[in-house]
C-alpha positions as CSV (number, residue, x, y, z in Angstrom):
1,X,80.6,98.3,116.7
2,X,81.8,95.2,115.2
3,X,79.9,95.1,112.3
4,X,80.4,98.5,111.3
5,X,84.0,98.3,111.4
6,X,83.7,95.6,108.9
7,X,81.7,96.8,107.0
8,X,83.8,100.0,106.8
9,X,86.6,97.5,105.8
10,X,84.7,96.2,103.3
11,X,83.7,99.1,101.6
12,X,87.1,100.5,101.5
13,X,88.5,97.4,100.4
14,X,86.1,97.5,97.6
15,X,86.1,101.2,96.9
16,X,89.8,100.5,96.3
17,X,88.8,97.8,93.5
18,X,86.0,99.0,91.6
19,X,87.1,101.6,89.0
20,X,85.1,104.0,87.0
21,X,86.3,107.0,84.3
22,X,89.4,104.7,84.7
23,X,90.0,105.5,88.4
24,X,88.9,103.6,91.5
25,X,86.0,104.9,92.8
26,X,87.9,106.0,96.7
27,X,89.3,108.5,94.7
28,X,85.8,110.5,94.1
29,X,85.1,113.1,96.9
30,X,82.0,111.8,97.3
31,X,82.9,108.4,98.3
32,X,85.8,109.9,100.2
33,X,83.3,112.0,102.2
34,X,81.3,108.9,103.4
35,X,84.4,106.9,103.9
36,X,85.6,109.3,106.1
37,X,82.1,109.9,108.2
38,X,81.7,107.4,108.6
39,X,85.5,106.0,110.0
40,X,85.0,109.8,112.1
41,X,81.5,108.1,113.7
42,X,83.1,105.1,114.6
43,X,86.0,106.5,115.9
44,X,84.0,108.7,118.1
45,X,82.2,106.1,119.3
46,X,84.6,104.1,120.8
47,X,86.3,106.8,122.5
48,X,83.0,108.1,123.7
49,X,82.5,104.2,125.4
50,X,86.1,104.6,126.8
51,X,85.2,107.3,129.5
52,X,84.2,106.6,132.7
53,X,79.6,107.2,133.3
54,X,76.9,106.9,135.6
55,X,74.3,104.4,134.6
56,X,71.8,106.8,132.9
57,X,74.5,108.8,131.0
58,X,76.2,105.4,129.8
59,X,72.5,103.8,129.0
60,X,72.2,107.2,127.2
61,X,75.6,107.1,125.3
62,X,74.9,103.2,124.2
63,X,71.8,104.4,122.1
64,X,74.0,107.2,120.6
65,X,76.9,104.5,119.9
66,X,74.6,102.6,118.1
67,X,73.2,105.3,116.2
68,X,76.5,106.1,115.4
69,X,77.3,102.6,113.9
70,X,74.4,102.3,112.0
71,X,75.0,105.4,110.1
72,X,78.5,104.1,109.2
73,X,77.3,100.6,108.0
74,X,74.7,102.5,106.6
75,X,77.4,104.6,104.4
76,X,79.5,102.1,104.2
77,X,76.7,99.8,102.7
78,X,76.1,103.0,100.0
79,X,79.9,102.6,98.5
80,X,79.3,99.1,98.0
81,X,75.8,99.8,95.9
């Protein structure tokens, strides 16, 4: 979960300093959209690992929590090109 919260940072960092049609690009709805994912993804992920489950149900909530992650790095990794 780690890396995908950097990598959010990262990309929102740089969304914030790369400019096109003289505006930064965060301002487009389409990078806002996969900002936003993927910050929703990670957010509930952790609060998904916060609740209390039996082995199987927690092995089963770790593969989604990864899922999860990669699909924000992945759109995280988009904004940055």
């Amino acid at each position: 979960m780690g890396n995908a919260r950097g990598a959010l940072a990262a990309a929102s960092a740089y969304a914030g300093e790369r400019f096109q049609g003289g505006r930064p690009i965060r301002e487009q709805p389409a990078v806002q959209l996969l900002l936003g994912g993927a910050e929703a993804l990670l957010t509930t992920a952790r609060e998904a690992l916060r609740g209390d489950a039996s082995l199987r149900t927690a092995a089963m909530l770790r593969v989604r929590v990864v899922e999860e992650c990669l699909q924000a790095t992945t759109d995280a990794l988009q904004v940055l090109g």
